[in-house]
LUMFIZA-538563 format. One line per field, with one value per residue: x, y, z of N, C-alpha, C in turn; residue in three letters. Coordinates in nm, 3 decimals. Example, Ala and Ser with C-alpha at 12.3 -4.5 7.8 and 13.67 -1.06 7.14 Angstrom:
2
nc1: [1.319	1.285] $
nc2: [-0.569	-0.225] $
nc3: [0.780	0.708] $
cac1: [1.230	1.367] $
cac2: [-0.450	-0.106] $
cac3: [0.780	0.714] $
cc1: [1.320	1.290] $
cc2: [-0.330	0.003] $
cc3: [0.780	0.787] $
type: [ALA	SER] $
***
This chain:
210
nc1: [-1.028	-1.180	-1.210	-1.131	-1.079	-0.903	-1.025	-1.113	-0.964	-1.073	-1.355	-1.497	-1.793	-1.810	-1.780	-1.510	-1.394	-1.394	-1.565	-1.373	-1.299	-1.044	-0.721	-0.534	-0.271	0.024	0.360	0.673	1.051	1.115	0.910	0.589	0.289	-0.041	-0.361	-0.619	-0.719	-0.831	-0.857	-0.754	-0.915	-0.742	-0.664	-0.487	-0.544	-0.819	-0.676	-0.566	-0.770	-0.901	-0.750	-0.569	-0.292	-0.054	-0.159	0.050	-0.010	-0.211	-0.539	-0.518	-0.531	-0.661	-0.540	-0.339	-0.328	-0.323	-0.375	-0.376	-0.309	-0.093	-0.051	0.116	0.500	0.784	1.018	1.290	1.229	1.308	1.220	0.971	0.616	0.373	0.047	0.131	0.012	0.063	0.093	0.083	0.186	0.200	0.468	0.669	0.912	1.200	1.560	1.762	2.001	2.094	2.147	1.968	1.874	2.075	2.057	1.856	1.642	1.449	1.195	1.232	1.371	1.457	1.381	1.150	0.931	0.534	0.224	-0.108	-0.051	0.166	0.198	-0.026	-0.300	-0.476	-0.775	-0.835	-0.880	-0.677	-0.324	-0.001	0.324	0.658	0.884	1.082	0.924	0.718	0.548	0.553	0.259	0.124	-0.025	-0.390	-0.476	-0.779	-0.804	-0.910	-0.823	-0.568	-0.523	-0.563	-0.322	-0.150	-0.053	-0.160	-0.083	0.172	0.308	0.228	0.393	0.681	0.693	0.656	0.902	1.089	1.028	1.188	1.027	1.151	1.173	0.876	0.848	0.634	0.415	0.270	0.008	-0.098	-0.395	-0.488	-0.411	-0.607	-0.776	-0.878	-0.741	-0.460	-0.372	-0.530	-0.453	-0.163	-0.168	-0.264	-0.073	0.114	0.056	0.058	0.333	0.431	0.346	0.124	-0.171	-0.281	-0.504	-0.598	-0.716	-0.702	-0.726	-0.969	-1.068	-0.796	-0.679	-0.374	-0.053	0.201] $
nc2: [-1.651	-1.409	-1.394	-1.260	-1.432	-1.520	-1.780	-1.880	-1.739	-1.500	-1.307	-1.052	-1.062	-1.372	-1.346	-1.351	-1.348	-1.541	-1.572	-1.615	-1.855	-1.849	-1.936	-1.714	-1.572	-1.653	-1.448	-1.452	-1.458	-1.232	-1.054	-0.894	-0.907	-0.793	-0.606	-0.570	-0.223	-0.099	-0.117	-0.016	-0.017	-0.140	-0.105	-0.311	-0.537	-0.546	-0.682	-0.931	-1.074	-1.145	-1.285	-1.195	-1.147	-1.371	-1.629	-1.680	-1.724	-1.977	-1.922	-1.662	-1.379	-1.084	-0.713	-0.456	-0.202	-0.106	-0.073	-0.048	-0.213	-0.261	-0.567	-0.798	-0.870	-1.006	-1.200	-1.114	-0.838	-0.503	-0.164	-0.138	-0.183	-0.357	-0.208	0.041	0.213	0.095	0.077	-0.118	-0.181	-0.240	-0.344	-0.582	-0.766	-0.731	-0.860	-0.706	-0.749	-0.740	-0.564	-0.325	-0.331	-0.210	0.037	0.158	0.064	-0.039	-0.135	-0.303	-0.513	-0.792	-1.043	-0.965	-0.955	-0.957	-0.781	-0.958	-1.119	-1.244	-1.316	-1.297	-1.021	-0.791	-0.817	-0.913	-1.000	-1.027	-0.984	-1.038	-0.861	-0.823	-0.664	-0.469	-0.364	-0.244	0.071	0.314	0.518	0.844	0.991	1.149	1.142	0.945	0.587	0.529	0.719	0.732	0.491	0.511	0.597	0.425	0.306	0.486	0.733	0.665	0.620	0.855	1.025	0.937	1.006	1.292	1.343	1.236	1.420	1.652	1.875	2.237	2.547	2.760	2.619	2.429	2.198	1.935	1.769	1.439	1.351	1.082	0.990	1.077	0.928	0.760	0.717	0.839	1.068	1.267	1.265	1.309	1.576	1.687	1.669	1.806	2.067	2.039	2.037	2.293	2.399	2.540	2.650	2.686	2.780	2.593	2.545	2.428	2.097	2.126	2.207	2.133	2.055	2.213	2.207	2.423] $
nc3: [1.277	1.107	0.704	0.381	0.080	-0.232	-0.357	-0.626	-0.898	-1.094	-1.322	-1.150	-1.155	-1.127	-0.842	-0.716	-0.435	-0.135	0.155	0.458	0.750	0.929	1.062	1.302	1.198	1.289	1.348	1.245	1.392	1.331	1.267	1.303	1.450	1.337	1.418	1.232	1.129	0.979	0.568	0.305	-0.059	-0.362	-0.698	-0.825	-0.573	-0.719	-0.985	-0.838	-0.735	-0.986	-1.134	-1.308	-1.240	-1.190	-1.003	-0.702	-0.418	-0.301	-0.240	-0.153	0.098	-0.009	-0.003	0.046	0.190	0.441	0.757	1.124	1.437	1.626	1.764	1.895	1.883	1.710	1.859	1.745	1.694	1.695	1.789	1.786	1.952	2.141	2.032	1.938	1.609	1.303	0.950	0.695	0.335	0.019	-0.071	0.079	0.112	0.044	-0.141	-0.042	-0.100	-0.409	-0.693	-0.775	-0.482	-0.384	-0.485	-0.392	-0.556	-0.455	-0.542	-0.759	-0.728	-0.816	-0.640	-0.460	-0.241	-0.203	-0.020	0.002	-0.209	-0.228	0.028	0.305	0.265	0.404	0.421	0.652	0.936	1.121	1.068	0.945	0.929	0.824	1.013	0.927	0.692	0.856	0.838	1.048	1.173	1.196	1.484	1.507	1.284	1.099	1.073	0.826	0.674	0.689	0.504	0.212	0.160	0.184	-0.041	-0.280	-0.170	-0.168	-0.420	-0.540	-0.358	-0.435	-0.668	-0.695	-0.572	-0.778	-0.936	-0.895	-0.856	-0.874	-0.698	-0.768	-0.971	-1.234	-1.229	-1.417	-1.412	-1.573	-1.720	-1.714	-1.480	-1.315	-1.265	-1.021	-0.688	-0.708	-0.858	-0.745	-0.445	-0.513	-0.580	-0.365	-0.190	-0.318	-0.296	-0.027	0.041	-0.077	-0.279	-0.546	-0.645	-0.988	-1.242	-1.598	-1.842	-2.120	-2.285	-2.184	-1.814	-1.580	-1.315	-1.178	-1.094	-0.926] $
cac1: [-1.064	-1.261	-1.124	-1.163	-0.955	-0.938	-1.044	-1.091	-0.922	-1.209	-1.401	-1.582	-1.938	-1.817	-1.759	-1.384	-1.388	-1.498	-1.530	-1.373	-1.258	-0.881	-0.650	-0.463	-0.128	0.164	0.417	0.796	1.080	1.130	0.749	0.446	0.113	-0.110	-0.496	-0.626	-0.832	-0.912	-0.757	-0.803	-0.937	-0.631	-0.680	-0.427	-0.644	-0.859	-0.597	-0.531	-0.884	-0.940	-0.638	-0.462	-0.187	-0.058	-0.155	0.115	-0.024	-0.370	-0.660	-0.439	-0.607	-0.598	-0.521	-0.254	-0.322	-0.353	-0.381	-0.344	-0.270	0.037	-0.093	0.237	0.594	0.875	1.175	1.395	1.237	1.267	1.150	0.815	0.583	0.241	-0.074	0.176	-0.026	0.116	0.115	0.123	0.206	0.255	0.589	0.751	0.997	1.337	1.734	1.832	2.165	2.126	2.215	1.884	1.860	2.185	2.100	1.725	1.554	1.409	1.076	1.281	1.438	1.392	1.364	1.047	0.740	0.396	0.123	-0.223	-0.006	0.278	0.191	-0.178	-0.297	-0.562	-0.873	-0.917	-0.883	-0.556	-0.229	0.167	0.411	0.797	0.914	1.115	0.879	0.638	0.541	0.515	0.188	0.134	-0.157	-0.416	-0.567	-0.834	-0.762	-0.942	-0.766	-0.421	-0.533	-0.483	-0.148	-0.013	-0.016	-0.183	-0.002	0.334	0.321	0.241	0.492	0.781	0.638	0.698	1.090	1.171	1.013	1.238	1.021	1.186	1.067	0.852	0.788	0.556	0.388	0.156	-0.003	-0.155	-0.541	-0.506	-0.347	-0.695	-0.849	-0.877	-0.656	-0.300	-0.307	-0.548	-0.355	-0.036	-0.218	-0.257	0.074	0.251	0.028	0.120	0.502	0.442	0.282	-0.028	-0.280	-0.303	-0.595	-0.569	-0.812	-0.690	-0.834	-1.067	-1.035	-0.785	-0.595	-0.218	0.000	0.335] $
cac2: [-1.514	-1.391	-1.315	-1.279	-1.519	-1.518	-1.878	-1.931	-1.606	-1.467	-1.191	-1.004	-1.124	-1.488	-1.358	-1.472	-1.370	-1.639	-1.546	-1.759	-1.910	-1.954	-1.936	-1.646	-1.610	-1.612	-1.395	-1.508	-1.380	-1.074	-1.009	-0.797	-0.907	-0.658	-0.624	-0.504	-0.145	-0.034	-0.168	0.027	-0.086	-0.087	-0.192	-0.454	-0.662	-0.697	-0.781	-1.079	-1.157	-1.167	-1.326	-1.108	-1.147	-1.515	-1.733	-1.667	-1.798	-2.062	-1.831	-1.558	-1.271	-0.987	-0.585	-0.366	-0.054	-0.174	0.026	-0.148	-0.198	-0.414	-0.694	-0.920	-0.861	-1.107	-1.209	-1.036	-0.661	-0.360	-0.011	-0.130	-0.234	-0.353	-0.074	0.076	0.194	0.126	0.061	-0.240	-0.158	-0.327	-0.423	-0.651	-0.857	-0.728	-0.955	-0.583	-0.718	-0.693	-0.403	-0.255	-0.275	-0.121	0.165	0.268	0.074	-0.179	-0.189	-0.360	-0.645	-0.974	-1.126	-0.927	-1.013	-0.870	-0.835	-0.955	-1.108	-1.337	-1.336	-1.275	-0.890	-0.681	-0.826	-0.968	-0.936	-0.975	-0.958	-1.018	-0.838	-0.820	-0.511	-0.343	-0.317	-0.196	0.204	0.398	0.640	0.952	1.017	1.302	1.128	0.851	0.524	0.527	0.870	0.689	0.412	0.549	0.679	0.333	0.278	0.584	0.824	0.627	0.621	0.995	1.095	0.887	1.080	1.422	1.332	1.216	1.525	1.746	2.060	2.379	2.691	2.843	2.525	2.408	2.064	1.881	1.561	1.335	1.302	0.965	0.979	1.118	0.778	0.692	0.864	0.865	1.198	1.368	1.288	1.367	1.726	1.752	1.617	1.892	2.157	2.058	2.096	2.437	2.418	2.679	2.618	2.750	2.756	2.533	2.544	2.339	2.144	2.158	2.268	2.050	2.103	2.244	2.288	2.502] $
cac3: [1.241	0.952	0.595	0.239	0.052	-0.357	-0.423	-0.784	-0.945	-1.162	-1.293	-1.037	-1.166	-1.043	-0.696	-0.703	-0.304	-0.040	0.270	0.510	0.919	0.891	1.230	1.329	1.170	1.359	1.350	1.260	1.474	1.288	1.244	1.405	1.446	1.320	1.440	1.134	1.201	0.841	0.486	0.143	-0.200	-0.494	-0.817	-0.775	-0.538	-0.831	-1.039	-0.799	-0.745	-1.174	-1.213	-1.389	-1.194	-1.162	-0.827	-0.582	-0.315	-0.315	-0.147	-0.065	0.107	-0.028	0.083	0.110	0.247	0.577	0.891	1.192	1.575	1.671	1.908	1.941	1.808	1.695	1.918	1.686	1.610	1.810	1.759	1.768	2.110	2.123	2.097	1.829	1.506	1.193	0.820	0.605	0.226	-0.123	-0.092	0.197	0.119	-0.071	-0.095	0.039	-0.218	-0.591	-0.753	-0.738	-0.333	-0.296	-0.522	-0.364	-0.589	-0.390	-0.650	-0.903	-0.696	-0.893	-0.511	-0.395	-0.229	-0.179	0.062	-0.088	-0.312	-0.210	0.201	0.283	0.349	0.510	0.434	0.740	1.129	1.171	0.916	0.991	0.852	0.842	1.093	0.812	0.649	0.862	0.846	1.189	1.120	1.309	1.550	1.471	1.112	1.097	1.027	0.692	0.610	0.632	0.437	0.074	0.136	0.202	-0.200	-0.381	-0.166	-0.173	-0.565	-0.557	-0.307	-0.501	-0.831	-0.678	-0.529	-0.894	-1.027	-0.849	-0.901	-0.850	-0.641	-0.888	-1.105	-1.285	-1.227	-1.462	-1.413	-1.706	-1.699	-1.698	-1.341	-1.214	-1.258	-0.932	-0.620	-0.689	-0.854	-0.657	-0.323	-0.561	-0.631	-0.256	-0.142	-0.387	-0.247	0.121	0.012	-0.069	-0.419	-0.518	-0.763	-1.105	-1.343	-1.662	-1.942	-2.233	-2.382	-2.075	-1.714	-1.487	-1.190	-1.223	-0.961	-0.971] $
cc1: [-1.136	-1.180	-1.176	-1.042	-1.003	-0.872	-0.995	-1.097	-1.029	-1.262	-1.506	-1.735	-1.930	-1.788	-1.649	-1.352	-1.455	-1.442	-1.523	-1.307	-1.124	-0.807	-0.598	-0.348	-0.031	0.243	0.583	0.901	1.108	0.961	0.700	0.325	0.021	-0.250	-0.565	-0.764	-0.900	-0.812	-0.871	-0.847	-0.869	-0.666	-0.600	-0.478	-0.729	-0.794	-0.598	-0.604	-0.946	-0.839	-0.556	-0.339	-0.193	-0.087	0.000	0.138	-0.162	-0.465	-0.585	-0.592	-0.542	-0.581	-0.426	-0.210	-0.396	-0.324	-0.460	-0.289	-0.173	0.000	0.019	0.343	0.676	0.983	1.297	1.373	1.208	1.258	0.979	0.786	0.403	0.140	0.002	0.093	0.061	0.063	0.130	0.111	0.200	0.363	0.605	0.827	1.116	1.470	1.780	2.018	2.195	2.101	2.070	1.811	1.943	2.198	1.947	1.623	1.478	1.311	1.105	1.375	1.368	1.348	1.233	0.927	0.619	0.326	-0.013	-0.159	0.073	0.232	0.003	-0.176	-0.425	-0.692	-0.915	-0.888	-0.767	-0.421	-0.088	0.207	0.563	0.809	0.959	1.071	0.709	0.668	0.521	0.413	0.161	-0.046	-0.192	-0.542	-0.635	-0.782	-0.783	-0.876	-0.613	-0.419	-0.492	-0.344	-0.032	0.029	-0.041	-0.077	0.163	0.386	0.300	0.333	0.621	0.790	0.653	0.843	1.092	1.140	1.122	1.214	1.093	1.125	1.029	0.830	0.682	0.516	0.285	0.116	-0.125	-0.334	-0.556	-0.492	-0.493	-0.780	-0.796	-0.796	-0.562	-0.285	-0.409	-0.480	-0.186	-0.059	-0.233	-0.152	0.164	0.203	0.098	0.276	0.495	0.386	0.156	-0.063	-0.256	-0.409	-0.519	-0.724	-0.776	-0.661	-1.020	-1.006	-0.956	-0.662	-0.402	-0.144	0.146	0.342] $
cc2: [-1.515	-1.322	-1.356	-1.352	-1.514	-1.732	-1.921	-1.773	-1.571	-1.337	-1.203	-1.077	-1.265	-1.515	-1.429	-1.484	-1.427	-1.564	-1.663	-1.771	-1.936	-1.895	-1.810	-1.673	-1.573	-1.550	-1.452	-1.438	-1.204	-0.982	-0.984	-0.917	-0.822	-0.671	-0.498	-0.394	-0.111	-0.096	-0.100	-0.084	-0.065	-0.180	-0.318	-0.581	-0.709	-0.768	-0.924	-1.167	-1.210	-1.253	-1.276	-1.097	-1.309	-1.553	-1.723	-1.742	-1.830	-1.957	-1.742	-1.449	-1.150	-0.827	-0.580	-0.260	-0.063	-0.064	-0.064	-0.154	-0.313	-0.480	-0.803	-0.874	-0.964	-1.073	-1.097	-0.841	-0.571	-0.253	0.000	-0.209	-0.246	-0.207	0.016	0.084	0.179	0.048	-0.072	-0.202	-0.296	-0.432	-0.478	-0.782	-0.767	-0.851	-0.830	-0.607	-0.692	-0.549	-0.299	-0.258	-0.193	0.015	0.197	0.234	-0.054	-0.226	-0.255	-0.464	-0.760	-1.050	-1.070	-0.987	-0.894	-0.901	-0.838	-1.042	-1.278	-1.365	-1.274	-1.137	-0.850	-0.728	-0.931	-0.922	-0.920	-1.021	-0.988	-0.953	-0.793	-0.640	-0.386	-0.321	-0.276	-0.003	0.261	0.507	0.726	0.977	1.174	1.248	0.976	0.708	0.524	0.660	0.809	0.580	0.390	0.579	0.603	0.277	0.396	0.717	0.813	0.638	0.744	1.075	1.066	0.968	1.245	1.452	1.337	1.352	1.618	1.886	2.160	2.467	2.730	2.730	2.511	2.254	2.021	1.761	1.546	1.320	1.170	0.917	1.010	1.016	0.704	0.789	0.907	1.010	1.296	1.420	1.308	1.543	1.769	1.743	1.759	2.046	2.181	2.044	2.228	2.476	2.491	2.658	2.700	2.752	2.709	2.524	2.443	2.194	2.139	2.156	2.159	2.120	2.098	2.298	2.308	2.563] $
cc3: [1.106	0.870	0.488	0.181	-0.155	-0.356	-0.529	-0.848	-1.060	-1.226	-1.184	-1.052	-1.128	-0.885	-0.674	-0.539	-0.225	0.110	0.371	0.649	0.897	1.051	1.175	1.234	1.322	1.320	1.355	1.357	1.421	1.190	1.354	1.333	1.479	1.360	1.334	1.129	1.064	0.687	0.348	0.035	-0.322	-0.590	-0.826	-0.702	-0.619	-0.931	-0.977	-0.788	-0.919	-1.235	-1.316	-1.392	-1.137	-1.016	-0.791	-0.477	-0.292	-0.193	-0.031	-0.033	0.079	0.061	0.135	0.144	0.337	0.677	1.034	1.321	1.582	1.816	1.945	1.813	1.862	1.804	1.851	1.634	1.766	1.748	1.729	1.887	2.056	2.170	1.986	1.689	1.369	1.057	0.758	0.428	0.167	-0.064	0.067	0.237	0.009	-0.047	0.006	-0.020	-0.379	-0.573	-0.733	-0.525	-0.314	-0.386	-0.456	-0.431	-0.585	-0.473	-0.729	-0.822	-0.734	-0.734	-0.465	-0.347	-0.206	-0.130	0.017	-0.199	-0.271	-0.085	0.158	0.350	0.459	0.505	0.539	0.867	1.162	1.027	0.989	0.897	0.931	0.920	1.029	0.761	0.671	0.883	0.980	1.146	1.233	1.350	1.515	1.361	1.196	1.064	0.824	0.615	0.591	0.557	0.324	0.092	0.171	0.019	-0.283	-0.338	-0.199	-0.329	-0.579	-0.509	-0.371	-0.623	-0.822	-0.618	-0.693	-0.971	-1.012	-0.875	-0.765	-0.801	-0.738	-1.003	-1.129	-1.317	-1.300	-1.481	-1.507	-1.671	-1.635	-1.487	-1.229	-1.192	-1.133	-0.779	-0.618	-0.738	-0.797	-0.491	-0.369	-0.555	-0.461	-0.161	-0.203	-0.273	-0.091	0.156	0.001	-0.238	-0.433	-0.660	-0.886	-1.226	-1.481	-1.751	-2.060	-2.266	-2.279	-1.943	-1.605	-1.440	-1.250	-1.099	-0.981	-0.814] $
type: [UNK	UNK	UNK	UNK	UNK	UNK	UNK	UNK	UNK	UNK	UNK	UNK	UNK	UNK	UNK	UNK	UNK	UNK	UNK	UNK	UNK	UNK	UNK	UNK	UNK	UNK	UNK	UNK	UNK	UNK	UNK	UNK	UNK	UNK	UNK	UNK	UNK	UNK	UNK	UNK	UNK	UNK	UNK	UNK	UNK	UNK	UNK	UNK	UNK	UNK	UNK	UNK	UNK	UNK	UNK	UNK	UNK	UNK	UNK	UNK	UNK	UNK	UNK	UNK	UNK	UNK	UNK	UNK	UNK	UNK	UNK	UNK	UNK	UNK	UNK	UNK	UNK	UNK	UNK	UNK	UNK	UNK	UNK	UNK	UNK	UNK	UNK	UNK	UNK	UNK	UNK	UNK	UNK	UNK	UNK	UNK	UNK	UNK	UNK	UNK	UNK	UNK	UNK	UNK	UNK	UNK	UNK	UNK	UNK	UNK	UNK	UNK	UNK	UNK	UNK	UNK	UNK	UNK	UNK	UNK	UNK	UNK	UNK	UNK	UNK	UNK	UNK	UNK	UNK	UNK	UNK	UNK	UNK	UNK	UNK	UNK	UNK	UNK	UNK	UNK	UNK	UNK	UNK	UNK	UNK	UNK	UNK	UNK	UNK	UNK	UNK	UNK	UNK	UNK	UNK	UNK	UNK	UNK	UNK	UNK	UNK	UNK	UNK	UNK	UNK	UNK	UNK	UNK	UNK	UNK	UNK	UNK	UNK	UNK	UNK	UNK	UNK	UNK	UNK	UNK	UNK	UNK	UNK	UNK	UNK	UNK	UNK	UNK	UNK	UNK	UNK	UNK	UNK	UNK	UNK	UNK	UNK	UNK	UNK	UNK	UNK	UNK	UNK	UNK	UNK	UNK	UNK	UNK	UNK	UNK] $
***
């Protein structure tokens, strides 16, 4: 199959991605094999391609906001069948035992892995990933429309639980946050909870939602 693989970790002007012929993966028993339909662009992949983030794994591929048809599942997973669309994220590997699995906060397990990262992701034809931690997405949206919302939306939707606004609150997100999409699909995530716009002027005009 065809894929992008980060070679020699780099800045971008040395073209750290080769494109390259590597076999199929297989699928372990508690893994899917994904046929990969569309896969986002997160700043993180260039982290991995710039090296910014240590080697992992030698000419990993990167991408993880994967969207994806299940073409073969493991001996061991059920609730998923081939022709099944789903999800491949960031994270996919936790212990599921230190103290931060067993309180919810699987992001902070010293044991973790990552796809693009630790295992190879989306930039190519086809992808495995572990069953638990694949997403079930709902028919209706594009592939490329569920794409962002396997990292920008998941970091925005996590960011509006912890907020716990109140009927009648008042939500304001950081400029900084608009760099890029996490807080515009946060600004449209609150809205499609039940949130309603508010004009904002100071010290110039940005979006406020309450």
């Amino acid at each position: 199959m065809r894929a992008w693989q980060v070679h020699t970790p780099g800045p971008v002007e040395t073209h750290p991605l080769t494109r390259a012929s590597v076999p199929v993966p297989r699928p372990g028993p508690d893994e899917m094999l994904v046929a990969v339909l569309a896969c986002g662009v997160c700043r993180t992949d260039l982290h991995v391609a710039e090296g910014d983030l240590a080697v992992h794994r030698p000419d990993v591929v990167p991408g993880h906001e994967v969207v994806g048809e299940v073409v073969e599942v493991g001996s061991a997973v059920t609730g998923f069948s081939a022709g099944d669309r789903v999800g491949i994220a960031w994270l996919r590997h936790t212990c599921g035992q230190c103290r931060y699995c067993l309180r919810g906060q699987e992001n902070l397990c010293p044991h973790s892995r990552y796809t693009g990262w630790d295992a190879d992701g989306g930039y190519a034809e086809f992808a495995t990933v572990p069953a638990a931690f694949a997403l079930p997405l709902p028919a209706g949206y594009r592939d490329t429309e569920l794409a962002p919302l396997l990292c920008a939306g998941i970091i925005g939707y996590r960011a509006l639980q912890r907020a716990a606004l109140p009927p009648g609150g008042l939500l304001a997100l950081i400029v900084l946050m608009f760099v890029g999409r996490v807080g515009t699909i946060t600004v449209a995530t609150a809205l499609a909870l039940g949130g309603r716009d508010r004009p904002y002027r100071y010290p110039q005009e940005n979006p406020i939602v309450g």
